[in-house]
C-alpha positions as CSV (number, residue, x, y, z in Angstrom):
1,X,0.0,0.0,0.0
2,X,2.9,2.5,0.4
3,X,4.0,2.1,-2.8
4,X,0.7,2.3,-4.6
5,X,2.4,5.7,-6.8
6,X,4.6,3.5,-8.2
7,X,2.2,1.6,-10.0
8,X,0.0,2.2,-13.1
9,X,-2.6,0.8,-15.0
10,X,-1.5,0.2,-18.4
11,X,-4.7,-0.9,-20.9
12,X,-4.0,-3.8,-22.9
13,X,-5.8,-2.8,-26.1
14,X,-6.3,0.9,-26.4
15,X,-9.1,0.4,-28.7
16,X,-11.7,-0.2,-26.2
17,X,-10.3,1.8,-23.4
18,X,-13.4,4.6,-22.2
19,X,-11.5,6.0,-20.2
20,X,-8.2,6.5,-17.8
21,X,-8.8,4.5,-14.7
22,X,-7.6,7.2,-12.0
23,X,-10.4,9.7,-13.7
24,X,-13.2,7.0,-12.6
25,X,-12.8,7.7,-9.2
26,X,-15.9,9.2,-8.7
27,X,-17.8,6.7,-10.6
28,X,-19.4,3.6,-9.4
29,X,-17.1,0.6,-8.3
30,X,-18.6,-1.3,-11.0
31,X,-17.4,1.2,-14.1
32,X,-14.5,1.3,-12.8
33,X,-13.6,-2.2,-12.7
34,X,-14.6,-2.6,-15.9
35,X,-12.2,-0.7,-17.0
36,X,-9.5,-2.3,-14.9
37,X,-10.2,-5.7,-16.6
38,X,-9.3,-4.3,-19.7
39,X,-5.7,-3.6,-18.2
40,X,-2.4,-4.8,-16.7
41,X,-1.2,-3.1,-13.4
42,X,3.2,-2.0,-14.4
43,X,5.3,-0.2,-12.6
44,X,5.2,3.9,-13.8
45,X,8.9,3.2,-15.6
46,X,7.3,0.0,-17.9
47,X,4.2,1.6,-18.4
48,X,6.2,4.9,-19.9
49,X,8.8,2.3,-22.0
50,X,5.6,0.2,-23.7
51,X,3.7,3.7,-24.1
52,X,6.5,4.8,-26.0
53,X,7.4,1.5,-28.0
54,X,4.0,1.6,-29.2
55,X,3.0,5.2,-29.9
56,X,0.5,4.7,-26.6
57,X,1.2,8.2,-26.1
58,X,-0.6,9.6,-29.0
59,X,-4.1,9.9,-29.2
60,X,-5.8,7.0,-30.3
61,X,-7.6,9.2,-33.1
62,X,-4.0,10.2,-34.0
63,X,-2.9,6.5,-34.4
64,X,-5.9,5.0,-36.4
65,X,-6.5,8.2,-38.7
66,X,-2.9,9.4,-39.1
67,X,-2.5,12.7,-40.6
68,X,-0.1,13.3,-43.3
69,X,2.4,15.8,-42.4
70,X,5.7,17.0,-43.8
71,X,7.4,16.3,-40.5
């Protein structure tokens, strides 16, 4: 329990994540575990690797609909 900040919860398909699972904290107990069965729980430093690794940090929009750029 004291090291519950090191810890995040990393979704395992982005495509049907609703939503991140620290902003459901005032929902009911229910939503929110349904959103935590969509995930795996990593430590902050794995979760930041894979996010990067696999353009996790980009908005999904951004991934599935890229937009041409010159850059």
């Amino acid at each position: 329990i004291k090291n519950v900040a090191m810890f995040a919860w990393d979704h395992i398909d982005r495509t049907i994540k609703t939503a991140n699972v620290a902003r459901l904290k005032t929902r009911k107990a229910e939503t929110v575990q349904n959103e935590i069965d969509k995930c795996q729980l990593v430590c902050h430093n794995c979760h930041a690797m894979k996010s990067m690794e696999q353009n996790d940090h980009r908005p999904i929009d951004k991934q599935t609909n890229p937009q041409h750029t010159l850059f």
